[in-house]
C-alpha positions in Angstrom: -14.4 -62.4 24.2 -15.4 -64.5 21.5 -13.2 -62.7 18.7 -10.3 -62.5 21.2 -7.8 -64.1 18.7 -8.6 -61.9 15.7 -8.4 -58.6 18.2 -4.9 -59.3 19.3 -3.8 -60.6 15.7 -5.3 -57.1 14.3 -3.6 -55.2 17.1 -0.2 -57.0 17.0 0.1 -56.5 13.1 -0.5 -52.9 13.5 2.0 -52.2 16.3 4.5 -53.8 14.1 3.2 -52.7 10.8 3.2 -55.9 9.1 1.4 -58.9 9.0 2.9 -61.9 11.2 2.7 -65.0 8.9 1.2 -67.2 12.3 -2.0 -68.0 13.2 -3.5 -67.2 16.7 -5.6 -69.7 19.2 -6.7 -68.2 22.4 -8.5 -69.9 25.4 -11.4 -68.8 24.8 -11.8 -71.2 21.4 -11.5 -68.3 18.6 -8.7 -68.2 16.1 -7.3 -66.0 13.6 -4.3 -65.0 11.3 -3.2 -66.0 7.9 -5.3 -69.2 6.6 -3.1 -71.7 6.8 -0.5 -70.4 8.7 1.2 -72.4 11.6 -1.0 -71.8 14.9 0.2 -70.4 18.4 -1.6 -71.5 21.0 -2.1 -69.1 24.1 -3.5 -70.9 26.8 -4.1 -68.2 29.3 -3.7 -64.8 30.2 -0.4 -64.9 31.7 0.8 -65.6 28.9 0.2 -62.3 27.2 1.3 -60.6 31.0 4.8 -62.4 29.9 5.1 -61.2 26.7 3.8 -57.5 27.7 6.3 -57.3 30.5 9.1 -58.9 28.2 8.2 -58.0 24.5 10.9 -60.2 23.2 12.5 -63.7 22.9 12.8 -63.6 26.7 8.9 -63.3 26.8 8.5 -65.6 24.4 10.6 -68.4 25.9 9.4 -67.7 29.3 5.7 -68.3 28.2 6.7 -71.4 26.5 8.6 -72.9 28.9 5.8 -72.4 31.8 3.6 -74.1 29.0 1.4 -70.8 28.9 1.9 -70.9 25.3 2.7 -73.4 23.1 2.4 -74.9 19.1 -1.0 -76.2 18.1 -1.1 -79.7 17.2 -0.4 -80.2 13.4 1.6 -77.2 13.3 5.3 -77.7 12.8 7.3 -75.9 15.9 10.0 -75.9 13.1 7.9 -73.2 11.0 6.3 -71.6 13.5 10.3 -70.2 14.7 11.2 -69.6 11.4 8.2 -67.2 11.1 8.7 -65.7 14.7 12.9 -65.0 13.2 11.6 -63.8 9.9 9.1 -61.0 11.5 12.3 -60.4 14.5 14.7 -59.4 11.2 12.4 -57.1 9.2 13.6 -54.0 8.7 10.7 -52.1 9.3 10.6 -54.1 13.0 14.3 -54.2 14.2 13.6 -50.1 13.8 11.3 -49.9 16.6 11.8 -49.4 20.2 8.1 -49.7 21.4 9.2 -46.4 23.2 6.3 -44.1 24.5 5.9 -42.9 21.4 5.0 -45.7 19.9 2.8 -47.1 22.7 1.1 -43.6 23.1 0.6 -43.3 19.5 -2.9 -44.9 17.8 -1.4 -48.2 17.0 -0.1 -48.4 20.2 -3.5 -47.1 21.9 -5.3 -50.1 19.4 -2.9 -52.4 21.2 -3.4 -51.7 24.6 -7.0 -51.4 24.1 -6.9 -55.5 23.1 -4.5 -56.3 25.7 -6.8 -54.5 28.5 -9.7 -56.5 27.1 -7.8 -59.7 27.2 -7.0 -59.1 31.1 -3.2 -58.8 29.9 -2.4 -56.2 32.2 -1.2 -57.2 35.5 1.9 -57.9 37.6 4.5 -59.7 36.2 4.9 -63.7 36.5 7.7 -65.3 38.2 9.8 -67.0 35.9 10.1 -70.4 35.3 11.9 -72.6 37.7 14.2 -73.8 34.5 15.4 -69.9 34.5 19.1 -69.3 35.4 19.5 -66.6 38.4 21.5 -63.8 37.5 25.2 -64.6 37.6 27.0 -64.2 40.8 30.9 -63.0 41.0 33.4 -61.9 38.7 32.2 -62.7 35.0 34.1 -66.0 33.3 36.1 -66.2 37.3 36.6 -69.9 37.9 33.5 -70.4 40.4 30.9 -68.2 38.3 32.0 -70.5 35.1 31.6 -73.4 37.4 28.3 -72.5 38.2 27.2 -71.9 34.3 28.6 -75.4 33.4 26.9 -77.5 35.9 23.3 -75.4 34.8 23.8 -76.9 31.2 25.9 -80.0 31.6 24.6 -81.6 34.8 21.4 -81.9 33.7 22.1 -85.5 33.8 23.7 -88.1 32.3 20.6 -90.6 31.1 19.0 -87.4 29.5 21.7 -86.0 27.5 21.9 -90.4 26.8 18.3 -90.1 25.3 19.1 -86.8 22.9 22.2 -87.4 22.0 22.2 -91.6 21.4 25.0 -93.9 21.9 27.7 -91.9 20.8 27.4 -89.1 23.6 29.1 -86.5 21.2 27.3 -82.7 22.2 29.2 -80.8 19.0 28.5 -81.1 15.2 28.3 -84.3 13.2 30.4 -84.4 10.2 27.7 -85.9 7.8 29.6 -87.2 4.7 27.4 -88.4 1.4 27.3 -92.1 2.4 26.3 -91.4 6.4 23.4 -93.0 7.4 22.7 -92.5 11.0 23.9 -90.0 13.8 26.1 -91.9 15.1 28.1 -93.1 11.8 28.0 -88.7 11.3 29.6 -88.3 14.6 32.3 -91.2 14.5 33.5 -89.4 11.3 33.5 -86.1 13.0 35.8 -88.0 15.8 37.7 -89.2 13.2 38.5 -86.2 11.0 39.9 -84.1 14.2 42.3 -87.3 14.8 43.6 -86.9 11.2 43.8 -83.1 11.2 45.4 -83.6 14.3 47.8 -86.1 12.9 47.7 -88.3 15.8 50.4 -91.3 15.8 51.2 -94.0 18.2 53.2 -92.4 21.3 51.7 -88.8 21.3 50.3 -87.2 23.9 46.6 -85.3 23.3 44.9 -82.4 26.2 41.2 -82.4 24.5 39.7 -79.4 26.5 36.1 -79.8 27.8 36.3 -83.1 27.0 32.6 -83.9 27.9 31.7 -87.8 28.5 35.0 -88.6 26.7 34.1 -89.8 22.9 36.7 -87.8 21.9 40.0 -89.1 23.9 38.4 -92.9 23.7 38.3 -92.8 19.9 41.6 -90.9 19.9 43.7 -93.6 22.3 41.8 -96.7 20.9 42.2 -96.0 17.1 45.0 -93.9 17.2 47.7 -95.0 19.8 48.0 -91.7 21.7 47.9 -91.0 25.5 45.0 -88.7 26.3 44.3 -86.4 29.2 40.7 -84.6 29.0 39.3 -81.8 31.2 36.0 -80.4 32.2 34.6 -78.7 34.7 31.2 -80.6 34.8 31.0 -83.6 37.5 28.5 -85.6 35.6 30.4 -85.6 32.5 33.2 -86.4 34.1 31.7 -89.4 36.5 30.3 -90.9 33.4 33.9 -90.3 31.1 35.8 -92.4 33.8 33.3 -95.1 33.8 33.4 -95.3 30.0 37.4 -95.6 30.7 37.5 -98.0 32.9 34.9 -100.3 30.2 36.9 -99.5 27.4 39.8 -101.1 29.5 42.3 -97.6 28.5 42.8 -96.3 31.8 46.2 -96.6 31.0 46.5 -93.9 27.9 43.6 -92.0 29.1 42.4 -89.7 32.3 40.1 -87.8 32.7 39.9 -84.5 34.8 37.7 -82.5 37.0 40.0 -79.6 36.2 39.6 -76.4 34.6 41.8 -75.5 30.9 43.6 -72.6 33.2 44.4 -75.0 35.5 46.3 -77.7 33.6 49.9 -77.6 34.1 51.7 -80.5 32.5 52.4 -79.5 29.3 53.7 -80.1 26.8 51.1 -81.9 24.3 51.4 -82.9 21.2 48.3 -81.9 20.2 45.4 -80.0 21.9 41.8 -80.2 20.9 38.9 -78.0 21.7 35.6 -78.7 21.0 32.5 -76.9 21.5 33.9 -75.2 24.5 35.1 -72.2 23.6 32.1 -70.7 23.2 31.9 -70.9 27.2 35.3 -68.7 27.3 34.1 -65.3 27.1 35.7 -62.2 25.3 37.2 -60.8 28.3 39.4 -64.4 28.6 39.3 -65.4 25.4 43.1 -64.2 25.0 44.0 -66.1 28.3 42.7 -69.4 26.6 44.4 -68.8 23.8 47.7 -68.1 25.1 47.4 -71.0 27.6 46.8 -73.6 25.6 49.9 -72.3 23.1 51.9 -72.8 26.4 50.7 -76.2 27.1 51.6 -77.0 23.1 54.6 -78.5 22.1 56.7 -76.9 19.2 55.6 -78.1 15.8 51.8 -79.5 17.8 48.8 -78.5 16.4 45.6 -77.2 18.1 42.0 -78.0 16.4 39.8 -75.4 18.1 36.1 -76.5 16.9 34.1 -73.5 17.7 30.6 -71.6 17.1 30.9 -68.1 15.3 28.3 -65.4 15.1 28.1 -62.9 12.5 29.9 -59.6 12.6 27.8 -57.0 14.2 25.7 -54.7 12.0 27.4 -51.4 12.1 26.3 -49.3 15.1 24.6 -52.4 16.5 26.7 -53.8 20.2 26.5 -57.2 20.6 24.1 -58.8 23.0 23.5 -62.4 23.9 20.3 -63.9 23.1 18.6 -63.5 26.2 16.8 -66.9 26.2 20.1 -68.9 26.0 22.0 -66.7 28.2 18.8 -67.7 30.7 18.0 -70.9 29.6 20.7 -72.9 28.1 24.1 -71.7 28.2 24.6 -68.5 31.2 27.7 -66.3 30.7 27.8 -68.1 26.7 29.6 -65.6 24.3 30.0 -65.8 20.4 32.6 -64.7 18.7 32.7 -64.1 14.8 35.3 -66.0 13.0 37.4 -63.3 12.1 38.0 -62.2 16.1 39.0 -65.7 16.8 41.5 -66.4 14.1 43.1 -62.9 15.2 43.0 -64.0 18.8 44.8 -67.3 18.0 47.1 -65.7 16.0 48.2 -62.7 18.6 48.8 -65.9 21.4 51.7 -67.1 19.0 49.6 -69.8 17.1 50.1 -69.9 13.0 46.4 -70.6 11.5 46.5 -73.4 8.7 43.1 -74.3 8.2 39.8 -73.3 8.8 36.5 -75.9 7.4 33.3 -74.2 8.0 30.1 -77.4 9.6 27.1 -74.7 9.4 25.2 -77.3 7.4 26.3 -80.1 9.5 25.4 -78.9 12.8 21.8 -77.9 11.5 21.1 -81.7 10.5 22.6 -82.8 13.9 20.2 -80.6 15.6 17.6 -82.1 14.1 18.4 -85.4 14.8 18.7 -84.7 18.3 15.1 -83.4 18.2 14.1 -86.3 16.5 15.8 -87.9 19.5 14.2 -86.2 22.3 10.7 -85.8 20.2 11.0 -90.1 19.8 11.7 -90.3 23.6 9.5 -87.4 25.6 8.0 -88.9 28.4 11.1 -90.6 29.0 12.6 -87.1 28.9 10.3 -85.2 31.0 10.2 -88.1 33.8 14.3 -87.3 33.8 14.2 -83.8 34.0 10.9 -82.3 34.1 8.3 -80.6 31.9 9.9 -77.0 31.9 13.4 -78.4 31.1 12.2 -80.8 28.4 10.5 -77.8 27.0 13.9 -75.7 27.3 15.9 -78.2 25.2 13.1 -78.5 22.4 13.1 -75.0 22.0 17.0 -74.1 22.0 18.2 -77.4 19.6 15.0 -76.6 16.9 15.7 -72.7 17.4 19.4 -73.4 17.0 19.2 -75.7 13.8 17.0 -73.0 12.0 20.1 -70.4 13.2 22.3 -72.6 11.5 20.7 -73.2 8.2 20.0 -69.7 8.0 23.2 -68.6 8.4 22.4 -66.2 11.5 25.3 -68.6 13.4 27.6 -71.3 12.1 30.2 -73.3 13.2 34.1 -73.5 12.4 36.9 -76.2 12.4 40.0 -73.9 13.1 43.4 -75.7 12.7 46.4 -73.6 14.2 50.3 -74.8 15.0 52.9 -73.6 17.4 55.9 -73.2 14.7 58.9 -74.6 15.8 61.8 -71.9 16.5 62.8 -72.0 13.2 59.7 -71.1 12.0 58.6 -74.9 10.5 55.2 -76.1 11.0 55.7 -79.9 10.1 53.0 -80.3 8.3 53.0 -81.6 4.4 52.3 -79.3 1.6 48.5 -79.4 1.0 45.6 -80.1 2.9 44.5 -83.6 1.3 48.4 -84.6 2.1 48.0 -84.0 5.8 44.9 -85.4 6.4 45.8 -88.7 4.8 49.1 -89.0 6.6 47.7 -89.2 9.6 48.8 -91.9 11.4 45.7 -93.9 12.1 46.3 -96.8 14.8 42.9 -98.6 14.1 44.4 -102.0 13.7 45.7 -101.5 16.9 44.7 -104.7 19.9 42.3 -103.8 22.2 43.9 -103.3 26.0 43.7 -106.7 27.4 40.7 -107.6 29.2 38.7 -104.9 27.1 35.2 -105.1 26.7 32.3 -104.1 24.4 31.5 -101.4 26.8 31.3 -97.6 25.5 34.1 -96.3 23.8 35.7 -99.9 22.8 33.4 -100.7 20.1 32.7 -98.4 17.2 29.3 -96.2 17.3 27.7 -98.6 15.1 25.2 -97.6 12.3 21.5 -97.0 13.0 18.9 -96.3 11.4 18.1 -92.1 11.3 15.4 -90.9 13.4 15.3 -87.9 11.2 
């Protein structure tokens, strides 16, 4: 047992035909791979049961999660994913099936040889607790959505608190050159939808899945405007009314337990939609669309802030990652850019603008690492081992995805014409943004305090 490591590093290179770029540490002490390499750590034997049963991401995620594998100290969990994606998008390795073929063929006979020496063979283990059961219902129906949300959102409020700091944004920063904190980053993200949105005293903004309410507070207390935000997720929404009621603007803002397809009081003047599109689905994606051009008024724009996949490879169907369809976000669907602007378009909606934020949201991600990394026992007291393990994975997974271009993230402004075909906006995209009508200057409500959402997000110094 003794050369364990080097046995399943020589077997797992051959069944792939390349050489994995990690290193491998098994329980019994023995390691091998690449010198230098960043080191997985398996800590027992059901964690190569896992990855036989589940010879994917799945596997993977499942191991790590139940904490039967993990990174070995001074290795980076940054580089050891980038080395796990590089090896998933070989050529040579997206080819193979691991049919019989393969596994009856002498690779595959050298591998199973190693894994029936490592005791690897064996019923499979439960997944972890942290696991999301297979959906129930009609897919993207009201309750089944209902059901995804609160496995993501209602985590809880103090631990979303301790990853995503004081400004409770859970989309993209918009980090400008002179940004020096996360919070600065997202206050100028707020900021930037308000002036595409060209928000003025008087109007009235819907800002759908409006999460713990940044969004509406920075939008009624800097800009003027009466909000009403929506979201289907009772923790986010307990915690938005409370940050309300601080900010003293419960008079030009509400929030909603209510989902989009159920909001009836239109018209808006504008309509934001931020990171929550992605929880749509393509079979309703057409229904969003068109219902929020109904709920627009004429001449109102919509900012629909949204992750995009890449188009499929030809002869390739799309499929979910199976880790954050388990794990992180259930029923989540991505959509490439193209589909979406078509899809806004067919509801009515003229597209003006679109700003690509791939590169933002991969340093945002890793500022909320930074976050959770600077505040882990904290974390796992909140919500557990597994979980905390979940939401390391997924945010350093997903800033990699980001700056590698596998996903990226688009700020897509569209307008409902008016009948005679005017948009009302000015000619050119610097023009628009700086006419917005910023109400900054504006007095705080009477009896307002310093509470959330009164008082700007401040500048900290970067954990990063």
């Amino acid at each position: 047992m003794a050369e364990l490591a080097r046995r399943l590093v020589e077997a797992l290179d051959g069944l792939l035909g390349v050489t994995v770029p990690l290193r491998l540490q098994t329980w019994d002490g023995s390691a091998a791979g690449p010198p230098g390499a960043p080191t997985l750590v398996l800590r027992n034997r059901r964690a190569l049961r896992r990855l036989l049963w589940r010879p994917n991401e799945l596997g993977l995620a499942r191991a790590y999660v139940a904490g039967d594998l993990d990174v070995a100290p001074g290795s980076d969990l940054y580089e050891v994913l980038r080395a796990v994606a590089h090896v998933a998008e070989l050529p040579e390795v997206r080819r193979q099936r691991f049919g019989p073929g393969d596994v009856l063929g002498p690779r595959g006979r050298r591998a199973a040889g190693a894994l029936l020496r490592a005791g690897a063979f064996g019923p499979e283990p439960a997944p972890p607790a942290e696991e999301a059961p297979d959906g129930l219902g009609r897919l993207h129906s009201r309750r089944r959505d209902r059901a995804a949300i609160h496995h993501h959102y209602d985590v809880g409020n103090d631990f979303y608190a301790l990853v995503l700091g004081p400004s409770m944004v859970y989309s993209c920063a918009y980090w400008e050159p002179a940004a020096k904190s996360l919070e600065a980053a997202q206050e100028a993200k707020l900021d930037l939808i308000c002036r595409k949105l060209g928000l003025r005293p008087g109007m009235r903004l819907l800002d759908v899945g409006s999460g713990w309410g940044s969004l509406v507070l920075h939008a009624a207390r800097h800009y003027g405007v009466t909000a009403v935000g929506v979201s289907i997720s009772a923790e986010q929404v307990a915690l938005a009314r409370r940050r309300v009621e601080e900010a003293g603007l419960a008079d030009r803002v509400e929030i909603r337990l209510q989902d989009y397809r159920e909001v009836p009081d239109g018209p808006f003047d504008a309509i934001s939609s931020v990171g929550m599109a992605e929880h749509v689905g393509e079979a309703q994606y057409q229904v969003y669309a068109e219902h929020l051009y109904r709920l627009l008024a004429p001449g109102g724009r919509l900012l629909n802030h949204q992750i995009a996949r890449r188009p499929d490879r030809p002869g390739e169907p799309y499929r979910p990652s199976p880790f954050i369809d388990r794990y992180v976000f259930p029923d989540g669907e991505l959509s490439p850019l193209g589909s979406t602007v078509s899809r806004l378009e067919a509801a009515g909606f003229e597209v003006r603008d679109v700003e690509s934020l791939r590169e933002h949201y991969g340093l945002t991600l890793r500022e909320w690492v930074a976050n959770l990394e600077a505040h882990w026992t904290e974390a796992v007291r909140l919500v557990g081992l597994g979980r905390a393990r979940v939401w390391r994975l997924y945010m350093a997974a997903s800033a990699l995805a980001f700056e590698e271009n596998r996903i990226g993230v688009n700020q897509i402004l569209a307008v409902r014409t008016g009948a005679d075909g005017a948009a009302r906006l000015p000619a050119t995209r610097a023009a628009w943004l700086a006419a917005a009508g910023t109400a900054s200057d504006l007095p705080l409500p009477e009896g307002a305090g310093g509470g959330p959402g009164v008082s700007d997000l401040g500048d900290r110094r970067s954990v990063r």
